[in-house]
Structure formats: structure tokens, C-alpha cells
VOMISE-873349 format. One record per residue: residue in three letters; x, y, z of N, C-alpha, C, CB in turn. Coordinates in nm, 2 decimals. Glycine has a CB too. Layout:
BEGIN
{r->Ala, n_east->X, n_north->Y, n_up->Z, ca_east->X, ca_north->Y, ca_up->Z, c_east->X, c_north->Y, c_up->Z, cb_east->X, cb_north->Y, cb_up->Z}
...
END
This chain:
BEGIN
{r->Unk, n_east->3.27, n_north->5.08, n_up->-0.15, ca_east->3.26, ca_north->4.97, ca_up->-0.25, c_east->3.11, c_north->4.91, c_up->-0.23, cb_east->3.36, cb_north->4.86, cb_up->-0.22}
{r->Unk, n_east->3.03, n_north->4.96, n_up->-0.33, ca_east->2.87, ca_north->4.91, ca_up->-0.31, c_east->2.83, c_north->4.81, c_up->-0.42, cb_east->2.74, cb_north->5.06, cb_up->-0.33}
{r->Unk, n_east->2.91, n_north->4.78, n_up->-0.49, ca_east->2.93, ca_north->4.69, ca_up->-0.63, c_east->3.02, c_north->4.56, c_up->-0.57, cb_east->3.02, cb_north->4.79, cb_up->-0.78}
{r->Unk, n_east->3.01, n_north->4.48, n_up->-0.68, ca_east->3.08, ca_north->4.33, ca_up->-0.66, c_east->3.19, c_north->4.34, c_up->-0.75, cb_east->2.98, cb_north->4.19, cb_up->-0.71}
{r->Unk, n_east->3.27, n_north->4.24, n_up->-0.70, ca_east->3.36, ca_north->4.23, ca_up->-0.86, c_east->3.35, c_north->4.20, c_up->-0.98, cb_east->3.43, cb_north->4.18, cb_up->-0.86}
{r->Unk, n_east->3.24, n_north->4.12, n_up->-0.98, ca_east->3.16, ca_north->4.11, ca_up->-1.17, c_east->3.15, c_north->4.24, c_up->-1.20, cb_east->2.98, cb_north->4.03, cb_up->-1.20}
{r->Unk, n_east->3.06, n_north->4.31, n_up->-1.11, ca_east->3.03, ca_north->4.40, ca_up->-1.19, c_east->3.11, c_north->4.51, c_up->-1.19, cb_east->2.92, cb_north->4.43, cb_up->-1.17}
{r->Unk, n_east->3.26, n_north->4.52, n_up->-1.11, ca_east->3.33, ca_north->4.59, ca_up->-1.14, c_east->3.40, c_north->4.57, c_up->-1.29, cb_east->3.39, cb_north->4.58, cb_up->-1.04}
{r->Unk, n_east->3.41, n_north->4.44, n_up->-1.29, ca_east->3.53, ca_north->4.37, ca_up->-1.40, c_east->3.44, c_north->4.41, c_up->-1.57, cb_east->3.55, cb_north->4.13, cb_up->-1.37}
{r->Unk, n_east->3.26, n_north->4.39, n_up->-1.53, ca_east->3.20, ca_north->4.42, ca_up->-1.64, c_east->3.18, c_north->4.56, c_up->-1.66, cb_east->3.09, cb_north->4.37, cb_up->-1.65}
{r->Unk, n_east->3.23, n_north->4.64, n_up->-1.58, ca_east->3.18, ca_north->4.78, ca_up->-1.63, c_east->3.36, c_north->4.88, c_up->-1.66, cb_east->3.05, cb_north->4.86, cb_up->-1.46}
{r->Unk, n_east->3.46, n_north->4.74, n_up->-1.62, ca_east->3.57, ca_north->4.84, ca_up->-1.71, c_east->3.60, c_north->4.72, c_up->-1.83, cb_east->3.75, cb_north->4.90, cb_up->-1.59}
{r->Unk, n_east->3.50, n_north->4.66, n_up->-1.88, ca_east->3.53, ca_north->4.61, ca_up->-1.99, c_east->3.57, c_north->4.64, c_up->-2.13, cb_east->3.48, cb_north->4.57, cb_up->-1.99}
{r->Unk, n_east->3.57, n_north->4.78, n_up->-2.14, ca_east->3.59, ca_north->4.81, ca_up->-2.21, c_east->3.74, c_north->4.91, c_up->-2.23, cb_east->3.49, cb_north->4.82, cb_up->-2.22}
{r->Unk, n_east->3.82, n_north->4.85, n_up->-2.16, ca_east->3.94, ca_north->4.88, ca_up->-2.09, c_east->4.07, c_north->4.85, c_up->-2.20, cb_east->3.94, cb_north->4.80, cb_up->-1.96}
{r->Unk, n_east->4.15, n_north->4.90, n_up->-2.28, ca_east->4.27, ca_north->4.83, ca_up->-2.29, c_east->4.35, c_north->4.87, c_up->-2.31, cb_east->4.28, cb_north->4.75, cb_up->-2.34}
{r->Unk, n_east->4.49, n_north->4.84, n_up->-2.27, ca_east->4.58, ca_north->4.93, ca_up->-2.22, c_east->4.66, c_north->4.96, c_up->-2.38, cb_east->4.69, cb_north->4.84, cb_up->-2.08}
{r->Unk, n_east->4.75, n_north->5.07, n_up->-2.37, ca_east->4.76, ca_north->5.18, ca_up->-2.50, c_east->4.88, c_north->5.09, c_up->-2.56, cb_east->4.82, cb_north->5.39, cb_up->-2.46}
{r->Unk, n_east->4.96, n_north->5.02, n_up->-2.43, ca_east->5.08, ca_north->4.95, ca_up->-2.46, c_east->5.09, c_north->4.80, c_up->-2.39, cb_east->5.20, cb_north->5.04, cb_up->-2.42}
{r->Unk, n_east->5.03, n_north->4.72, n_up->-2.45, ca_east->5.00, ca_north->4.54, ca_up->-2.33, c_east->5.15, c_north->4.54, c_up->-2.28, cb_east->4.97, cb_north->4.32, cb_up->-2.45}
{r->Unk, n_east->5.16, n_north->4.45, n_up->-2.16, ca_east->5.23, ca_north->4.45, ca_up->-2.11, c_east->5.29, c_north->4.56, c_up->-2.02, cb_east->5.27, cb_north->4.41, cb_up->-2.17}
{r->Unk, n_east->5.31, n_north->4.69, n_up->-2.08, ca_east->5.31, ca_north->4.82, ca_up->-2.02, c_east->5.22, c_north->4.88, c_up->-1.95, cb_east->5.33, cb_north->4.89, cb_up->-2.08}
{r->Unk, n_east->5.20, n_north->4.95, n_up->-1.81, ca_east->5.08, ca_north->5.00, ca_up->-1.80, c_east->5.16, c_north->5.16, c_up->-1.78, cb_east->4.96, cb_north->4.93, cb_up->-1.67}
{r->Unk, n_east->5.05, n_north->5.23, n_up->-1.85, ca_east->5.14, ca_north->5.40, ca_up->-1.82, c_east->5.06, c_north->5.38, c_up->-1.68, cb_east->5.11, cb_north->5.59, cb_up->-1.93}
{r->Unk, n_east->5.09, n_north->5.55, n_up->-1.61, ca_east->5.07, ca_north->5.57, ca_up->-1.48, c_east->4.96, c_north->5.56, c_up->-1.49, cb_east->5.11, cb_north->5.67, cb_up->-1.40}
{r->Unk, n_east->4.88, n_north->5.67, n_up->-1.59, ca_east->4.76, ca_north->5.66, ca_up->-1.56, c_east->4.66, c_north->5.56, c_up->-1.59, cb_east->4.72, cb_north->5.75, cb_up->-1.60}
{r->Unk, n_east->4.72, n_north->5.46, n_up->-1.64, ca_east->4.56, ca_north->5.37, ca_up->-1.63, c_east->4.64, c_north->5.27, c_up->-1.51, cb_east->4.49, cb_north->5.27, cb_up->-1.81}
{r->Unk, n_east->4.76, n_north->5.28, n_up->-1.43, ca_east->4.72, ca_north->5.19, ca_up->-1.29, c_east->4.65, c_north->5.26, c_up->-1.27, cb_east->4.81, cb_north->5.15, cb_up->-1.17}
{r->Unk, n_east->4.67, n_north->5.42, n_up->-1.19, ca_east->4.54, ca_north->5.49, ca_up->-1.11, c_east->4.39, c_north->5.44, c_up->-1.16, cb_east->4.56, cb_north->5.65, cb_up->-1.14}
{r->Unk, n_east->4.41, n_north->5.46, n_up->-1.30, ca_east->4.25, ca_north->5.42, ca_up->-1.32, c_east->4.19, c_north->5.25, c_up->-1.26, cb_east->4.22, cb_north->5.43, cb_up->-1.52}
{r->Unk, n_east->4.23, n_north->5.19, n_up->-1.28, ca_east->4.24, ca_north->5.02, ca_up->-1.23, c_east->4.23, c_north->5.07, c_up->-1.08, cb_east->4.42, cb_north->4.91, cb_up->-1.27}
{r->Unk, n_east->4.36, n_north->5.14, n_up->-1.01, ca_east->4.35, ca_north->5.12, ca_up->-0.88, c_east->4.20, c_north->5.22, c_up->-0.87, cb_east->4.49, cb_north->5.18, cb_up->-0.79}
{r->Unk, n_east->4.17, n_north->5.26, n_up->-0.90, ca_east->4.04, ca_north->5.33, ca_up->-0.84, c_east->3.92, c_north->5.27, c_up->-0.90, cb_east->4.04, cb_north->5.50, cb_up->-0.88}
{r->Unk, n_east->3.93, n_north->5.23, n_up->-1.01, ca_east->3.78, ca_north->5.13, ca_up->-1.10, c_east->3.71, c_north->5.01, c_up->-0.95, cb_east->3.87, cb_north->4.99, cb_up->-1.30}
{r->Unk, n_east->3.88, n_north->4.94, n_up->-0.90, ca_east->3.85, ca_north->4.84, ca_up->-0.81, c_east->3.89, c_north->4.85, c_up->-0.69, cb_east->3.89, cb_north->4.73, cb_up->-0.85}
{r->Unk, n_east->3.92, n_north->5.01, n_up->-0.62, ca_east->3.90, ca_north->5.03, ca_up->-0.51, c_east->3.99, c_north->4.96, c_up->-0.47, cb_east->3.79, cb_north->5.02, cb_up->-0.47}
{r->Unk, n_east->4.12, n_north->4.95, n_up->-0.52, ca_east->4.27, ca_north->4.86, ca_up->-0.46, c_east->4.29, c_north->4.87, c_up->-0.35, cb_east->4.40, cb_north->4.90, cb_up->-0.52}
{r->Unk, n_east->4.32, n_north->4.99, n_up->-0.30, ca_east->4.39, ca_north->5.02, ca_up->-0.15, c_east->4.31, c_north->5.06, c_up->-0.04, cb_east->4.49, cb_north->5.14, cb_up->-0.16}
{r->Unk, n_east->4.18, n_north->4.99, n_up->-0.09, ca_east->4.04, ca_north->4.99, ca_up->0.03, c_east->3.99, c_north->4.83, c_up->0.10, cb_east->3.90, cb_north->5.05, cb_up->-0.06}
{r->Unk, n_east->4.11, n_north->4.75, n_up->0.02, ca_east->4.05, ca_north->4.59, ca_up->0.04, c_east->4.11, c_north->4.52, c_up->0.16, cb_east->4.09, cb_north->4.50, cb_up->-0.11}
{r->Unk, n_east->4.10, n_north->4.50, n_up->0.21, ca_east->4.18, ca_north->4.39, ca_up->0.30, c_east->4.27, c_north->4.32, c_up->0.22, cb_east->4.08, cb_north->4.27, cb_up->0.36}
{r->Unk, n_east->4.32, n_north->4.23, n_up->0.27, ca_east->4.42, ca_north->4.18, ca_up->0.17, c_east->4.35, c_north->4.04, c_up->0.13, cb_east->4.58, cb_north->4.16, cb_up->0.25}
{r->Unk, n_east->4.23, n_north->3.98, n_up->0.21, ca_east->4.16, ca_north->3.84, ca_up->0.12, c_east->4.07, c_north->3.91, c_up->0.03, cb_east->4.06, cb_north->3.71, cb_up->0.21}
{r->Unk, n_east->3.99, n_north->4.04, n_up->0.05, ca_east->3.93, ca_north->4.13, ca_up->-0.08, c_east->4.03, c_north->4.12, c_up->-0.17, cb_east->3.89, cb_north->4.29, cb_up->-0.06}
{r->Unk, n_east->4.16, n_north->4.17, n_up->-0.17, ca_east->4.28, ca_north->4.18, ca_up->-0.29, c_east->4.25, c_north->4.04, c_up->-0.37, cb_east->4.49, cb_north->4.20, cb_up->-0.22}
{r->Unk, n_east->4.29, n_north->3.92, n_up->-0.27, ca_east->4.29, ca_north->3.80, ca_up->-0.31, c_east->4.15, c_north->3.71, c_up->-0.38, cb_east->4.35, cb_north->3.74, cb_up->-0.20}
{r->Unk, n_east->4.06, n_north->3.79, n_up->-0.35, ca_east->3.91, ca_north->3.70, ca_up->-0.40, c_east->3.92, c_north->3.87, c_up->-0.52, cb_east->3.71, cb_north->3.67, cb_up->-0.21}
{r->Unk, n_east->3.96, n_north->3.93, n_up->-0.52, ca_east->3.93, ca_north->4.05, ca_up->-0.65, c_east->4.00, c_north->3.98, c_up->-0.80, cb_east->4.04, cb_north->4.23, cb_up->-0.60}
{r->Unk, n_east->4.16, n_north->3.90, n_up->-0.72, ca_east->4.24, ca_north->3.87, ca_up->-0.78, c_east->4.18, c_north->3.71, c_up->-0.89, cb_east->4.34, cb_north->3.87, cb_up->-0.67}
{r->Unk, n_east->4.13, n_north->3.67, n_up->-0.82, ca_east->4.07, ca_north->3.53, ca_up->-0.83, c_east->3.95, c_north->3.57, c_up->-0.92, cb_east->4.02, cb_north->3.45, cb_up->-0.67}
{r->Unk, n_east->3.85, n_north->3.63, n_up->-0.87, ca_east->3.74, ca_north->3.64, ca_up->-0.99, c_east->3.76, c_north->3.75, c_up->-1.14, cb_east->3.61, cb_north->3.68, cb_up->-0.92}
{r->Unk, n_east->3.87, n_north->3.82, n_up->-1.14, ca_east->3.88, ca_north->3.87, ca_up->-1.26, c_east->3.98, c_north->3.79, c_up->-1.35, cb_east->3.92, cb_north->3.98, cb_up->-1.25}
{r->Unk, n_east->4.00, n_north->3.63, n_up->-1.27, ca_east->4.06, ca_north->3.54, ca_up->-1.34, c_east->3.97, c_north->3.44, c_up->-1.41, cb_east->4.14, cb_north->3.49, cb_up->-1.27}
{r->Unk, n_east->3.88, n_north->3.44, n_up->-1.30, ca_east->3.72, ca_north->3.35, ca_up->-1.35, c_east->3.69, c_north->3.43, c_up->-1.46, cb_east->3.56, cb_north->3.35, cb_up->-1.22}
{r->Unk, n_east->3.67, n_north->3.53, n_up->-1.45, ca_east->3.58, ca_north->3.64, ca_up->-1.56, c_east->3.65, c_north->3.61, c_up->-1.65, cb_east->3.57, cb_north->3.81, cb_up->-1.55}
{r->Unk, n_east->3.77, n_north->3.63, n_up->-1.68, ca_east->3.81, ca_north->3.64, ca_up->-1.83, c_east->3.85, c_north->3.49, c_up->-1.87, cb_east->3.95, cb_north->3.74, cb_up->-1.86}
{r->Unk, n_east->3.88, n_north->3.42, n_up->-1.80, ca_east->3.91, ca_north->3.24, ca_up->-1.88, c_east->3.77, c_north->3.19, c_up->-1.90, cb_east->4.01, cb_north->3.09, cb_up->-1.75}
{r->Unk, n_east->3.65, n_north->3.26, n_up->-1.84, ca_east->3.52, ca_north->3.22, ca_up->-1.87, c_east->3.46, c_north->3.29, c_up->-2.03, cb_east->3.42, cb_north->3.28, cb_up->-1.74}
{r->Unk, n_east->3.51, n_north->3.47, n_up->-2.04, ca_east->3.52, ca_north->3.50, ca_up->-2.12, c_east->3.58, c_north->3.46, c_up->-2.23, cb_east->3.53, cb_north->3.56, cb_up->-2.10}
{r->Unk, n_east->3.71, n_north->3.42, n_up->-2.21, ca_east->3.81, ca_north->3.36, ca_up->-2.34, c_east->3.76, c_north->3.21, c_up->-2.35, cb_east->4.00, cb_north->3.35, cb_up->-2.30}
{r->Unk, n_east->3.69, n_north->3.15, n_up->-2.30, ca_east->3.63, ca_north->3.04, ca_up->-2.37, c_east->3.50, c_north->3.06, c_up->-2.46, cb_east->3.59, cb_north->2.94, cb_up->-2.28}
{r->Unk, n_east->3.45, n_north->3.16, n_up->-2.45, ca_east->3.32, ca_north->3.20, ca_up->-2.52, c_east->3.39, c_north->3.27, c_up->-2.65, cb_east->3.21, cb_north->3.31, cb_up->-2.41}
{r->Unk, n_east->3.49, n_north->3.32, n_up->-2.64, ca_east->3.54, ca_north->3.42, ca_up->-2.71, c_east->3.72, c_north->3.37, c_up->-2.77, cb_east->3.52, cb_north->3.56, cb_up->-2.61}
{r->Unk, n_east->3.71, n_north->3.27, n_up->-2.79, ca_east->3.83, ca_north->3.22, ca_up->-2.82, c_east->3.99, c_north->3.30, c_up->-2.86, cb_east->3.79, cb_north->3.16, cb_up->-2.92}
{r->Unk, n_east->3.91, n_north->3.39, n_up->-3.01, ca_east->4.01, ca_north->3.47, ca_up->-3.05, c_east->3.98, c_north->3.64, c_up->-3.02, cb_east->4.04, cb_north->3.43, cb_up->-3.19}
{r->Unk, n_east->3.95, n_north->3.64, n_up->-2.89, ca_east->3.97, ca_north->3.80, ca_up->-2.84, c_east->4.09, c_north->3.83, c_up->-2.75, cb_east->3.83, cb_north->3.86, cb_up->-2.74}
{r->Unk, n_east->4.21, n_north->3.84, n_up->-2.81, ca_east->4.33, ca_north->3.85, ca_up->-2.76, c_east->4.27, c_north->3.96, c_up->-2.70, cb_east->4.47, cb_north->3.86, cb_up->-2.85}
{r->Unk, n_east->4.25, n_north->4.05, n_up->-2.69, ca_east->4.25, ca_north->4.15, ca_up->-2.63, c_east->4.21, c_north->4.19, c_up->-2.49, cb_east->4.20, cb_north->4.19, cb_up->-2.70}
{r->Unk, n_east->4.08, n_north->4.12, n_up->-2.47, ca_east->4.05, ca_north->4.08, ca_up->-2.31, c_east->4.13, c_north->3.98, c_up->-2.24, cb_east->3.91, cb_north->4.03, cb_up->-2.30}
{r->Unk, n_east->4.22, n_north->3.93, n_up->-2.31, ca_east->4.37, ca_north->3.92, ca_up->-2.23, c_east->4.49, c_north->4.01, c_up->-2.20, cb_east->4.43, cb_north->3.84, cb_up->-2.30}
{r->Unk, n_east->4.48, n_north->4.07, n_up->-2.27, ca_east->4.53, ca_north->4.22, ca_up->-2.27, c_east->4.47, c_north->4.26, c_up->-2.09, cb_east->4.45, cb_north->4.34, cb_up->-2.44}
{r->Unk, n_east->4.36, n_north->4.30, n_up->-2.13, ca_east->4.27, ca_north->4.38, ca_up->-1.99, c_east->4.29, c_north->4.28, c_up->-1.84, cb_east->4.06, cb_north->4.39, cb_up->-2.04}
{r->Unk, n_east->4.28, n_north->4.17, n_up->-1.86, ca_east->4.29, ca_north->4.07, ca_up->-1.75, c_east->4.43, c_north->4.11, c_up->-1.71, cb_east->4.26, cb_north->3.91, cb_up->-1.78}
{r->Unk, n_east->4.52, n_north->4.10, n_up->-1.81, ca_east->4.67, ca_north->4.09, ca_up->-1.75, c_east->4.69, c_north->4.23, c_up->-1.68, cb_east->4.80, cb_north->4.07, cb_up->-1.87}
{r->Unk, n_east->4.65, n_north->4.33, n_up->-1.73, ca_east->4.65, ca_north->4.49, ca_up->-1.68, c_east->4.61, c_north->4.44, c_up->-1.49, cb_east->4.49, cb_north->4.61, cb_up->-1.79}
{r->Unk, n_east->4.47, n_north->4.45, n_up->-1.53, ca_east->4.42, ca_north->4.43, ca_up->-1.38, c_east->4.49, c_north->4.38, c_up->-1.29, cb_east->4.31, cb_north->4.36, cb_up->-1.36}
{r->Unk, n_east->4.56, n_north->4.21, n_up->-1.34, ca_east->4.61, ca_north->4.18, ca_up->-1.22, c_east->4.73, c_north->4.17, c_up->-1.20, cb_east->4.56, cb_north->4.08, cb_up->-1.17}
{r->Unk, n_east->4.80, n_north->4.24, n_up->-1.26, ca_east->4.94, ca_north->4.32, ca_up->-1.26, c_east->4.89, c_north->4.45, c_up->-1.12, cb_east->4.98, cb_north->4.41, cb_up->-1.46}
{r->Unk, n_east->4.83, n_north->4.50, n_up->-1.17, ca_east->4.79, ca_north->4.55, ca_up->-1.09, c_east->4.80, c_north->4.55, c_up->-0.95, cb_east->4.73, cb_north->4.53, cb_up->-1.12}
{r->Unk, n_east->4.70, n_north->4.43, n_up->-0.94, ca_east->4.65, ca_north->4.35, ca_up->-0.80, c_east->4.80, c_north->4.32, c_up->-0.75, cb_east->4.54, cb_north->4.19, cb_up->-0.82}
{r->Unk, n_east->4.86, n_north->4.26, n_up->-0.86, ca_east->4.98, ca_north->4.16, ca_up->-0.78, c_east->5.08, c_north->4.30, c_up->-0.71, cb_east->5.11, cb_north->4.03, cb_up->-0.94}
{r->Unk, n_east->5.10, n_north->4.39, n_up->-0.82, ca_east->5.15, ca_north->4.52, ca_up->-0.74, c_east->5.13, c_north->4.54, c_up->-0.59, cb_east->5.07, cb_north->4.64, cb_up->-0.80}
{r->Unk, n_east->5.01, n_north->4.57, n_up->-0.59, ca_east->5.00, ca_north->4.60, ca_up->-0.44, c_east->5.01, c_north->4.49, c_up->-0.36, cb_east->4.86, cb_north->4.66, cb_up->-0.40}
{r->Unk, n_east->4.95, n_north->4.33, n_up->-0.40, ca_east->5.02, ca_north->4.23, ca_up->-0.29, c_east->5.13, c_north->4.28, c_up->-0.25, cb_east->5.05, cb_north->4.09, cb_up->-0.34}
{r->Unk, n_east->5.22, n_north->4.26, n_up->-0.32, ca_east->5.34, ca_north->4.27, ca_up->-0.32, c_east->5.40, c_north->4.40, c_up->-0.21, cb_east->5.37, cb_north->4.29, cb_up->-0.47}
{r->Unk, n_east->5.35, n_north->4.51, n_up->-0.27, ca_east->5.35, ca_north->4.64, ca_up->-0.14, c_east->5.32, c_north->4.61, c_up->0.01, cb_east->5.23, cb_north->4.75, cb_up->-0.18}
{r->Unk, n_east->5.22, n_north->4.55, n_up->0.03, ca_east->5.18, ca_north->4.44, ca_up->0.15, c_east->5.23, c_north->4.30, c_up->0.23, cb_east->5.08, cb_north->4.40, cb_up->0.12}
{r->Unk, n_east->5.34, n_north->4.32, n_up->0.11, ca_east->5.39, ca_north->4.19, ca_up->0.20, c_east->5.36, c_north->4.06, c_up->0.18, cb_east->5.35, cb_north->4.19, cb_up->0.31}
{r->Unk, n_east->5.24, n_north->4.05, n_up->0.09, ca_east->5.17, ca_north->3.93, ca_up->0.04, c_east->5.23, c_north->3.83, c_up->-0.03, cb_east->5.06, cb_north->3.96, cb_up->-0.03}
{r->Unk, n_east->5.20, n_north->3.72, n_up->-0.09, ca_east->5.24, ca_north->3.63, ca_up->-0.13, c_east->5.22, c_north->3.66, c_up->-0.26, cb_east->5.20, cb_north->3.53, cb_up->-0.09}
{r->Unk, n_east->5.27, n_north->3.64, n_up->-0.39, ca_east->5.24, ca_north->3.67, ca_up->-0.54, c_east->5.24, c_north->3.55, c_up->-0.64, cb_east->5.34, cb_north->3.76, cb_up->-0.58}
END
């Protein structure tokens, strides 16, 4: 992991899932591997979790009616919450 999470979150921005709310298999894998899921500690999971929440409620104020990068936020941290969850973590 040589990148931050901005610039993870900005460079799968262009991300959105085929079915909201659904993620097929392959785009968890893609998510888990875009943000290096099962390489984090579990406060990485939790600060990964946190700023791709900053990113998009920062985005969705600039961008009011882009339902869509709500779409992508919810993907990611479905995601995230996934593996908390696999770990034992708190959700």
C-alpha cells in the first residue's frame, strides 16, 4: 500500500456497481483489491472506513444530485463493514 486513501477513493471513482445495493462477486474482489482490504490492520479498516465517508458527504455537498457516488460509497463500505465483521469487529 504506497497510496493514501484519497487517492485510493479518487482513482476508483469511477466505479459503480451494475446492481446498487447488490454487489456481484466480482466487483467485491475488485474493491477488496482497489483498497487492499485484507492487508489493513483493523484501525487501517476503520480510518479506510471513515475517510471514504469524508470523501463522498464532501463530494455529495458539492454535487448534490449525483445519486450515483452514493451508489459507489455504499459499495465500498459494505464492503469494509464485510470484513469488520469477518474479524470480529464492531459494525
Amino acid at each position: 500500500m504506497n497510496k493514501t486513501n484519497d487517492q485510493m477513493i479518487k482513482e476508483f471513482g469511477d466505479f459503480q456497481p451494475r446492481n446498487p445495493g447488490v454487489l456481484e462477486v466480482d466487483e467485491v474482489v475488485q474493491i477488496r483489491k482497489q483498497f487492499c482490504i485484507a492487508d489493513r490492520t483493523d484501525l487501517e479498516l476503520q480510518n479506510l472506513r471513515d475517510d471514504v465517508l469524508m470523501f463522498f458527504s464532501n463530494y455529495h455537498l458539492r454535487y448534490p444530485n449525483d445519486v450515483l457516488s452514493l451508489n459507489t460509497m455504499t459499495a465500498i463500505v459494505g464492503v469494509i463493514d464485510d470484513e469488520k465483521e469477518r474479524r470480529g469487529m464492531e459494525v
